[in-house]
N, C-alpha and C positions, 0 to 999 in steps of 0.2 A: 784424392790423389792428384799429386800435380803433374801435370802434362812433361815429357820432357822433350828436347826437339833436338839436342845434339850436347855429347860430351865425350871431353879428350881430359886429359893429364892436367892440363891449364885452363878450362875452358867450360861451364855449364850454361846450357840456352834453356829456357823453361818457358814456358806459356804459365804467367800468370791470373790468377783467377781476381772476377772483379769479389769486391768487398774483403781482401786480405789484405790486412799492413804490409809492405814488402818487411820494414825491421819493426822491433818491439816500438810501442807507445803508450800512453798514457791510459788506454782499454784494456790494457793485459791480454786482449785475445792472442790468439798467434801467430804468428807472422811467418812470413813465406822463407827469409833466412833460416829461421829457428828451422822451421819443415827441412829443408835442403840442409843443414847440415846435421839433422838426423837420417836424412836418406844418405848422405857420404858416409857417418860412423856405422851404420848397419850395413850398408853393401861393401864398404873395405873393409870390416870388422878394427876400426879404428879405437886406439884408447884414448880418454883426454881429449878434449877438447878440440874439434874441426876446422883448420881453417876456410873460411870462404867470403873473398872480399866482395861487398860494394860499392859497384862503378856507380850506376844512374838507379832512378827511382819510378816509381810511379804511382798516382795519387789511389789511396785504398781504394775508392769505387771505380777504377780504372782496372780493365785486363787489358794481356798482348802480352808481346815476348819482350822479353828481360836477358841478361844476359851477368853472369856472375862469375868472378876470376878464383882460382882453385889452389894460384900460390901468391906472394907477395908480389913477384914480379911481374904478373900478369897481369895483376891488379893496377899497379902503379903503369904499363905498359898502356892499358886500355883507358885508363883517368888521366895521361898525357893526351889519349886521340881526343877523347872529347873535351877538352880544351881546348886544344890546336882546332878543335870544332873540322875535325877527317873521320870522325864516328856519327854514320850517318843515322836518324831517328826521324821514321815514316810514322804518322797517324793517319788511320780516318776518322770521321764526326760529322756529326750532324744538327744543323744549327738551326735555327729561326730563320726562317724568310729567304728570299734571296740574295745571295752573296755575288759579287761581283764574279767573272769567271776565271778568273786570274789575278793575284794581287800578293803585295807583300804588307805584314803589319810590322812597324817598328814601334818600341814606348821605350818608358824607362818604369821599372816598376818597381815596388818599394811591398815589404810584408811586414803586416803586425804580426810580431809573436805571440801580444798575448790572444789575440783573435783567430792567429790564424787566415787572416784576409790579407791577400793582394790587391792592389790598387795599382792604377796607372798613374805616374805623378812625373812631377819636370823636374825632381831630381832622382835617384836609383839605378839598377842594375838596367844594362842596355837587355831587351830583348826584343829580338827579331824572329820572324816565320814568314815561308812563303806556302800556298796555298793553292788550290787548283779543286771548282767546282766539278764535283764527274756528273753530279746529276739533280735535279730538281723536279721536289714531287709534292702533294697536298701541303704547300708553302712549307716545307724543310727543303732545305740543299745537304746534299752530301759531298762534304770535301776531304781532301788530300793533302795534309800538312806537310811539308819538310820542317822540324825545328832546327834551327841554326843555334838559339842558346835555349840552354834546357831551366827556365827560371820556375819557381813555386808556383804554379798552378796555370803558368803562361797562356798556353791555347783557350783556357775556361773563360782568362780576364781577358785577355787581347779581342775576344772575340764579342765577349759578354758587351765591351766598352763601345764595340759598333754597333751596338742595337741587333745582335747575331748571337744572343744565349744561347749554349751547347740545349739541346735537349735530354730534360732529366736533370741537370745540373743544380743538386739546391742551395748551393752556393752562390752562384754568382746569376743563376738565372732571375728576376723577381717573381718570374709565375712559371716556376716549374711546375712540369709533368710528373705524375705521379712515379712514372719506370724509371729502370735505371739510366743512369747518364750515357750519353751514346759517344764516348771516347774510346778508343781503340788502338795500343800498340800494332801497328799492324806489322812492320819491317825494322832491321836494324840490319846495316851495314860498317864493317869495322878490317883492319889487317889485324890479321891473329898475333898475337905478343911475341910468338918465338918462330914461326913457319915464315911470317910476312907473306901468308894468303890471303884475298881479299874474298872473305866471308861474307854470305849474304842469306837470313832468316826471313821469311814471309809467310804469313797465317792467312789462313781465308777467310774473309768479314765474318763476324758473327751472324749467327743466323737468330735473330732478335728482332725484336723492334726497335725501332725505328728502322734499322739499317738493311731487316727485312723487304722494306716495300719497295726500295729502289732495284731488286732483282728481274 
């Protein structure tokens, strides 16, 4: 069952679970759309086919909250913010070693399709993040992302390329940990499409490992 955290006329917030596709892919499993717009056709008793757009995404072994537009206009309303980069997206994570306690990462990074892998390269999409150490414990840090741009797998590589692999991460780590990757939607901030309220979602860390031991 998926978590829900807030829904109006234009507007669904969910806590997505980690190891879900948010949309269909290439495993056929199912995906967190498919889920949500069969919870919309059974609770409005809907015929035909659902609408529900998405805005942003998050990578399958990633949970946290998500947020998904309910009509065309709210869709395109919310995919204006985060361009204009005024729809804000909080993480926490937990990485390798110690991280400075305050910093920004800029690259330009480039993805293979057929791999699947990002790299950081001197030509590609700009991406930026700022960050904020809250704690350090048996050589992990636990930080506090702001994304600025939402790029394929950005925090994993940004991080992975300082010598600071996510823990868990068996992408981009080289000696991943066996558990799951300790990424975490934790907040998103946005002005609602038709109110122009400024909306604010926020989950309580998981209570897991890694992210357990910093409590």
């Amino acid at each position: 069952m998926i978590k829900l955290i807030y829904e109006d006329n234009h507007l669904l917030v969910v806590e997505k679970p980690i190891n879900i596709p948010v949309q269909a892919d290439y495993s056929k499993d199912k995906d967190l759309l498919t889920m949500l717009k069969e919870y919309l056709k059974e609770k409005y008793h809907k015929p035909g086919n659902v609408y529900l757009g998405l805005v942003h995404r998050l990578d399958r072994p990633v949970g946290g909250i998500m947020v998904f537009a309910k009509t065309s206009k709210a869709a395109a309303r919310l995919s204006k913010q985060i361009k204009d980069k005024t729809f804000k997206k909080t993480y926490i994570a937990v990485v390798n070693g110690k991280v400075d306690l305050e910093g920004t990462m800029k690259d330009q990074l480039v993805k293979d399709k057929k791999t699947n892998i990002t790299k950081v390269s001197l030509v590609g999409k700009e991406a930026i993040l700022n960050y904020k150490r809250l704690n350090y414990k048996e050589n992990f840090s636990l930080v506090k992302i702001n994304l600025i741009t939402g790029r394929s797998h950005q925090i994993r590589v940004q991080f992975a390329s300082r010598n600071h692999p996510l823990y868990g991460d068996q992408k981009y780590n080289l000696k991943p940990e066996k558990g799951q990757i300790a990424l975490f939607a934790k907040k998103i901030e946005f002005i609602h499409p038709t109110t122009n309220e400024l909306l604010t979602f926020e989950l309580e860390n998981p209570n897991r490992y890694p992210f357990n031991i910093f409590e």
